[in-house]
C-alpha positions in Angstrom: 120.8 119.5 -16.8 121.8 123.2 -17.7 124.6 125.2 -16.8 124.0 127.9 -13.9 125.2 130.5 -13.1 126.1 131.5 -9.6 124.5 134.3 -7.7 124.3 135.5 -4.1 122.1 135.3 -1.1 123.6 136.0 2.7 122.4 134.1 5.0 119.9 136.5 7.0 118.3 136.5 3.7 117.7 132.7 4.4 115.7 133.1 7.1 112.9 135.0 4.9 113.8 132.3 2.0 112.8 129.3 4.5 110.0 131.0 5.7 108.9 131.1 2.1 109.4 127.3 1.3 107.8 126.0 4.4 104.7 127.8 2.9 105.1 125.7 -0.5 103.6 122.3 -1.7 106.3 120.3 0.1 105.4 121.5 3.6 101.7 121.5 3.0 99.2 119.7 5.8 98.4 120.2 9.2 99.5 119.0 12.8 98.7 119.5 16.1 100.2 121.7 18.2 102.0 119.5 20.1 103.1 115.6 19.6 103.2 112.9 21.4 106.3 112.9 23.5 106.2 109.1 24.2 106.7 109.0 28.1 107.0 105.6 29.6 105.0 103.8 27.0 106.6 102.0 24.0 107.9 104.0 20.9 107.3 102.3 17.7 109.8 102.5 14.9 110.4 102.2 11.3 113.6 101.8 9.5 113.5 103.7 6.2 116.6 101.7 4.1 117.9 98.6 5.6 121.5 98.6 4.6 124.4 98.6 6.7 123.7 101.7 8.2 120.6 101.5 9.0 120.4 98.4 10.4 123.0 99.9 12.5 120.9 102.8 13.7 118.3 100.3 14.5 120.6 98.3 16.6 121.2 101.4 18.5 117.3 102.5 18.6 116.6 99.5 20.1 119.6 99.3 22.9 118.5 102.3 24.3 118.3 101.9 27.8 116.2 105.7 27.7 112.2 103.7 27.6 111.1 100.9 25.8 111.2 100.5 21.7 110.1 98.5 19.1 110.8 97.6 15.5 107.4 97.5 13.5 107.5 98.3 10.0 110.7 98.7 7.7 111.1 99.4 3.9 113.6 99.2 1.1 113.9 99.6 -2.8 116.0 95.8 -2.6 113.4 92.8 -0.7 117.1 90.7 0.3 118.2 93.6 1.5 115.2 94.2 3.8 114.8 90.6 4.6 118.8 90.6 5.5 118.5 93.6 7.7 114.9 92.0 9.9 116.7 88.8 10.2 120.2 90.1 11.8 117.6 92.6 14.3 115.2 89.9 14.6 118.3 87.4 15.9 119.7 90.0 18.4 116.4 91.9 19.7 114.2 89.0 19.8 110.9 91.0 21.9 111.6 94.2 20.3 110.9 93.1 16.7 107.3 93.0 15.6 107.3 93.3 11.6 104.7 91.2 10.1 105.3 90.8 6.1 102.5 93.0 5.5 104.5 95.5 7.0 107.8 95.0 5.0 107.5 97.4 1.8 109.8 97.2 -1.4 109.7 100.3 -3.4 109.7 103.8 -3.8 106.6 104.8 -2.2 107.2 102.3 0.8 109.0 105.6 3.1 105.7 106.2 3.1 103.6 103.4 4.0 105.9 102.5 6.7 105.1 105.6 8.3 101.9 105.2 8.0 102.4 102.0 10.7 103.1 104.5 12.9 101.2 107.2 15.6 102.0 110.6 15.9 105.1 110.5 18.3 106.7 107.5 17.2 109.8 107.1 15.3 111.3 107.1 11.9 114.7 106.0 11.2 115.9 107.5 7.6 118.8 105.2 6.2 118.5 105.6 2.6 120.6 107.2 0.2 120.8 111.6 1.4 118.9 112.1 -2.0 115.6 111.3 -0.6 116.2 112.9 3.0 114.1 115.8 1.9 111.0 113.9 0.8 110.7 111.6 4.0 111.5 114.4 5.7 108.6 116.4 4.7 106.1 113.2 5.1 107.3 112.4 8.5 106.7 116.2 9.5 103.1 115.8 7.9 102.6 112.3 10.3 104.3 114.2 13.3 107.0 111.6 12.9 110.3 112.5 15.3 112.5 111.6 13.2 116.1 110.3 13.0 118.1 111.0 9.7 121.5 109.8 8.4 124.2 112.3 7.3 124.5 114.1 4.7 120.8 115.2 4.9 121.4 117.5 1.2 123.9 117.2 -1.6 123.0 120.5 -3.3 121.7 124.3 -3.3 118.3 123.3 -3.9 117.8 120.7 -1.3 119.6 122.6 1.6 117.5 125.3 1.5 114.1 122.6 1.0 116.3 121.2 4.9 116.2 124.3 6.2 112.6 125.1 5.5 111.8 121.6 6.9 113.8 122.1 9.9 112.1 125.2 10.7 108.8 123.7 10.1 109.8 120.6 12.4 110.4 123.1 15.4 107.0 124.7 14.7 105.0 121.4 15.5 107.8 120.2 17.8 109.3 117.0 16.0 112.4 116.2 17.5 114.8 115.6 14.4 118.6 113.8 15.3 121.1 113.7 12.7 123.8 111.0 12.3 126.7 112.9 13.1 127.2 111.2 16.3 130.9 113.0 17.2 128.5 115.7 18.7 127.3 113.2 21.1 131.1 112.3 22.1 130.8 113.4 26.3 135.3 113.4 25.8 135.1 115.7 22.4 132.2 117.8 24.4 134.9 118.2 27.4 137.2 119.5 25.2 134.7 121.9 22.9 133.9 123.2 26.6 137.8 123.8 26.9 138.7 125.4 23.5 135.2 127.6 24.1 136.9 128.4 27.6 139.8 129.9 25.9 142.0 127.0 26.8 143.9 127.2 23.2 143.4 131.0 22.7 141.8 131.9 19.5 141.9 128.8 16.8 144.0 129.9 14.0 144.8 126.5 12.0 142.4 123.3 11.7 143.1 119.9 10.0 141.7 117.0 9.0 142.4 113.7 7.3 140.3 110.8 5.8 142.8 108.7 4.0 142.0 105.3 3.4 142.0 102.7 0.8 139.2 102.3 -2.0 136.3 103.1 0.1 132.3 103.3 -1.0 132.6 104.0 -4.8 135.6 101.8 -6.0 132.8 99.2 -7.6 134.8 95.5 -8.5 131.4 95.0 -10.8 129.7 97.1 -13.7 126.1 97.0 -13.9 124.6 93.4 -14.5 122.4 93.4 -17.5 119.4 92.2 -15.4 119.6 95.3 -12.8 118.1 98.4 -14.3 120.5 101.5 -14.0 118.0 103.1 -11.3 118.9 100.4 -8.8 122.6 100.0 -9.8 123.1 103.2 -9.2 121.2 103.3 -5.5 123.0 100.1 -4.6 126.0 102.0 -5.3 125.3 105.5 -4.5 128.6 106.1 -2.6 129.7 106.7 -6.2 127.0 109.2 -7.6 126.8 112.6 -7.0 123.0 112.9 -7.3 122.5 110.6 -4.4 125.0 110.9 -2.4 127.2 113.8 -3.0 129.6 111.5 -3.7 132.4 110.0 -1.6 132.9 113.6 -0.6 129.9 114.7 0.8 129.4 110.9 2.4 132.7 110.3 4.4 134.5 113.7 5.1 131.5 115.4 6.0 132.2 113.8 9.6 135.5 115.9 9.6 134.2 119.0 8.2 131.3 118.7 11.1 133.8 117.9 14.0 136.2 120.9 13.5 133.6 123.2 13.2 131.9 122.6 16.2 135.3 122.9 17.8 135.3 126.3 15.9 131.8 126.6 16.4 131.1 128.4 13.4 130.9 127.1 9.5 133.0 128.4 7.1 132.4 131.6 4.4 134.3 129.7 1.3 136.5 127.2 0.0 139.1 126.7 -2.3 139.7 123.2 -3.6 141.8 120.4 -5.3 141.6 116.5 -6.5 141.4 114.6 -9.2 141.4 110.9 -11.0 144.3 108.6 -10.9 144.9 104.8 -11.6 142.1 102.9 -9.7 141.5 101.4 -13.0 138.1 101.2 -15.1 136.0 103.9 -13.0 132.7 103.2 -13.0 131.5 106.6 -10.8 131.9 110.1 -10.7 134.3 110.5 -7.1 137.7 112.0 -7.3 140.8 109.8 -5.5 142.3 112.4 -3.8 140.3 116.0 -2.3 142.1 118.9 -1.0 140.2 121.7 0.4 141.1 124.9 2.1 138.0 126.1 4.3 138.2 130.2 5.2 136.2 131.4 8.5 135.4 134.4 8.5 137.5 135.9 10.8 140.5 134.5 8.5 141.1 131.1 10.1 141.6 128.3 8.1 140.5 124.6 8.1 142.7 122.3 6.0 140.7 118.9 5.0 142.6 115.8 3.2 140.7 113.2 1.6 142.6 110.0 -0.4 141.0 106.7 -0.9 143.8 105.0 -2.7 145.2 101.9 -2.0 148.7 101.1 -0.7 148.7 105.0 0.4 149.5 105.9 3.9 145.8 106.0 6.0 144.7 108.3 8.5 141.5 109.3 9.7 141.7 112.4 12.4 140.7 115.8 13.1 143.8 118.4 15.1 143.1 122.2 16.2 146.1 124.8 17.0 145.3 127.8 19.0 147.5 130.8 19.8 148.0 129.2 23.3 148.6 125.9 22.0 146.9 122.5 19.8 144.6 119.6 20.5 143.8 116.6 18.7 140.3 116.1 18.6 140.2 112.4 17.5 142.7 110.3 15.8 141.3 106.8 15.4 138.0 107.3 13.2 134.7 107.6 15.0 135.7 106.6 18.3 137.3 106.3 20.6 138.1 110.1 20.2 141.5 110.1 22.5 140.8 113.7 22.5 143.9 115.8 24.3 145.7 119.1 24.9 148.9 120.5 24.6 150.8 123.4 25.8 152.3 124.3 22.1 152.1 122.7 18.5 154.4 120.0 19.0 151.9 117.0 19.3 154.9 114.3 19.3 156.5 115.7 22.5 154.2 113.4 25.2 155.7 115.1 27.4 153.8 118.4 26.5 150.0 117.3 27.2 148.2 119.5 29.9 144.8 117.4 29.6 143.4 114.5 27.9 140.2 112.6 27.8 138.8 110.2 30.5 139.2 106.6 29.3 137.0 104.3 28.2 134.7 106.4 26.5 131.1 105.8 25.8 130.0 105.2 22.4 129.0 108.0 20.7 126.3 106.3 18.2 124.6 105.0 21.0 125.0 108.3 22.9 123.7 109.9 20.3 120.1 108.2 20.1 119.7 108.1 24.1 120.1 111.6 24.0 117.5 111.5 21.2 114.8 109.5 22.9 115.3 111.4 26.2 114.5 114.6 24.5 111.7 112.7 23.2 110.3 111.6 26.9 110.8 114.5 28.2 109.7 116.6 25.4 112.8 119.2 25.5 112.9 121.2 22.3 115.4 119.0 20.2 116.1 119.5 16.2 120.0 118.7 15.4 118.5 119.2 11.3 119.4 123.2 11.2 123.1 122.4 11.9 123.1 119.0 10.3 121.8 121.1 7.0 124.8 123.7 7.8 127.2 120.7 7.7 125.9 119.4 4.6 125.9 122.2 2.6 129.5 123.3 4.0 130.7 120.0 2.4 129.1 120.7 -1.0 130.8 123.6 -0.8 133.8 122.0 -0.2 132.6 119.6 -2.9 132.1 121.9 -5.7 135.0 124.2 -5.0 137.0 120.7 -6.0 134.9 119.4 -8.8 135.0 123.1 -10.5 138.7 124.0 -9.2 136.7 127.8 -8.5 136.6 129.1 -5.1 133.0 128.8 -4.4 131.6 130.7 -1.1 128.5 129.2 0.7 126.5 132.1 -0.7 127.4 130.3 -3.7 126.5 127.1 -2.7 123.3 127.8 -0.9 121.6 129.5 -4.0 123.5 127.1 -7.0 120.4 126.6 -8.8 121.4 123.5 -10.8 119.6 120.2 -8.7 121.2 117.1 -9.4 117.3 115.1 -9.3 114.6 117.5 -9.6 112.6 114.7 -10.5 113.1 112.6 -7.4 109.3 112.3 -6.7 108.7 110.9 -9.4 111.1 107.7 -9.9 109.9 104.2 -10.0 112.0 100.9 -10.0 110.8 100.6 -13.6 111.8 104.1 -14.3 114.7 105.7 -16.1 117.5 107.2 -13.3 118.2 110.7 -13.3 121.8 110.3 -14.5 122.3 108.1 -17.6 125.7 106.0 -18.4 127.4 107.1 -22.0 127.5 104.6 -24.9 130.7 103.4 -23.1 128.9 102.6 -19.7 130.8 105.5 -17.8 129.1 108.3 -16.0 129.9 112.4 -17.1 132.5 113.3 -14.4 134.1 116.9 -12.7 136.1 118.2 -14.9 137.5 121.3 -13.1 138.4 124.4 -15.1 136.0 123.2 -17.8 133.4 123.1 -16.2 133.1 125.7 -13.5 129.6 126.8 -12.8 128.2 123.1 -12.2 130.1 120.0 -11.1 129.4 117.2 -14.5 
């Protein structure tokens, strides 16, 4: 991998640079005009990586009160994994699970014969590591697949701009795309986006965000066993590795980044960053304990986003806005519930000072998130959340780099950084060599900012 060298591209020029990818060879093949919106007939799906989050998502897939579904194919680079993941659905969703073993696929090209199982209008669930969002993506297009795809859905230049030709591409053959950034589906943090876009705070000045937990994703106990090729260690770990991933980074804060700026609803021009290593002990990955990033709008505004995952540290994981006519915390315990609220000034300990706050209980916003999807499916309304779920992506590789290189990097910057961290993904098979090699000493190349500036290892 070579050093490169910045350069610039705005982002109307995107527009005519999408346009030009979605005529390459990754957007190649024909659809009908129209797919298959599903009605009141069953909608088959396949889970695409069967790990924790993904057997989540299928939970939620199949909960859905929005039409009947049904489990029928799934596939994964690790067989317990996928055999782990059909058992726990199997035992809750007993009549909605229908995956016969000829169905179950282990390796790299099983994206693809899982979604062969499937008819034009069904469902894919994408679970794997954000790497490979951009290949599955361009398959399911080619099946006229709706599909639903975990966060972050790129980790660098090259693949945000292959998103955003796919998104476009998705709209022309109207798949409906949802992205796992389920805060968008929170009805109480709607309420209040409808507020702050009312003018309730006056104009947001100040944003800021906190992730701060313990060791979380990447802080491995274990170093590779000697009978696991590197390939796989590194995908069973891929919190830690910046090629799959984006790193801890990309993987947990982007759910930050993406919240305050739909409360801003804009993204940000640059970012200026901070972090570094400290005394977790033998790392074995390339992910920073402790991010600092300042995010510039621009019309000035700022957003301020804290990331720690060290132990014994105090934790916090919350979102808070201040406007000229006063603040709001936007959540403050994780993912939900979102005790979202308003106050008449910037003093957010004075209880005494909150004009409006959220309706309680809340619904859940993962399962809002896919009823939403599957009604837009049944009643075939033009949805595709991958254009803004790209935007949020490559806002926190900006964020990323800007803390990995210690330059301020802008998302000009970002969007055409020619360095991709896999250009070989394609290719890989779970014999082959891994795209990022471990030194003689078993450790991985890591950010060294000031050093290196123009690429992140």
């Amino acid at each position: 991998m070579s050093d490169t060298q910045f350069g610039g591209v705005s982002r109307r020029d995107l527009l005519k640079t999408s346009g030009v990818l979605a005529a390459s060879s990754f957007v190649t093949g024909s659809l009908a005009s129209s797919v298959y919106a599903g009605q009141n007939s069953t909608i088959n799906i396949a889970l695409v990586g069967c790990g924790g989050r993904g057997t989540g998502a299928i939970s939620q897939a199949l909960s859905t009160k929005v039409g009947p579904t049904k489990l029928v194919a799934m596939a994964d680079v690790f067989d317990q994994r996928l055999k782990a993941s059909h058992d726990a659905t199997k035992d809750s969703f007993k009549d909605q699970v229908e995956v016969p073993e000829e169905q179950k696929f282990i390796g790299f090209d099983g994206y693809q014969k899982a979604m062969d199982c499937l008819k034009p209008g069904d469902v894919v669930i994408m679970a794997t590591p954000p790497a490979f969002r951009w290949l599955m993506f361009d398959y399911a297009i080619k099946k006229g697949l709706h599909v639903f795809m975990e966060k972050p859905v790129s980790v660098d230049g090259p693949s945000s701009k292959k998103m955003f030709a796919l998104a476009e591409e998705a709209d022309k053959r109207g798949i409906k795309v949802a992205v796992g950034l389920m805060c968008r589906h929170c009805r109480r943090r709607g309420e209040l986006f409808d507020r702050v876009q009312a003018g309730e705070l006056g104009d947001l000045t100040m944003m800021r965000a906190y992730r701060a937990a313990g060791p979380t994703g990447s802080a491995f106990v274990d170093k590779k066993p000697e009978d696991m090729s590197e390939l796989l260690y590194q995908i069973r770990n891929f919190h830690g590795f910046l090629w799959l991933s984006g790193g801890g980074y990309s993987d947990f804060l982007i759910h930050n980044i993406d919240e305050a700026c739909w409360m801003k609803n804009d993204f940000p021009v640059e970012a200026k960053g901070f972090g570094g290593r400290h005394y977790r002990g033998d790392y074995v990955d390339q992910n920073f304990d402790t991010y600092t990033t300042e995010f510039t709008y621009k019309d000035g505004s700022k957003l301020f986003l804290e990331g720690r995952t060290m132990a014994g540290c105090h934790s916090e994981f919350a979102t808070y806005i201040h406007g000229t006519k006063g603040s709001a915390v936007v959540s403050q315990a994780g993912h939900l519930p979102s005790r979202a609220r308003i106050y008449k000034d910037q003093n957010m300990s004075n209880k005494e000072g909150v004009i409006w706050s959220a309706e309680q209980p809340e619904p859940n916003p993962y399962q809002m998130e896919w009823d939403d999807f599957m009604a837009a499916i049944r009643e075939d309304k033009p949805y595709n959340e991958a254009h803004r779920g790209t935007s949020s992506s490559l806002t926190t590789a900006m964020g990323r780099m800007a803390c990995h290189t210690g330059q301020i990097v802008t998302w000009d910057d970002m969007l055409n950084c020619e360095h991709e961290f896999a250009p070989q993904l394609a290719e890989l098979t779970l014999d082959g060599p891994a795209p990022l090699m471990a030194g003689p000493d078993g450790t991985y190349p890591v950010p060294m900012p000031g050093i290196k500036k123009t690429r992140e290892f």
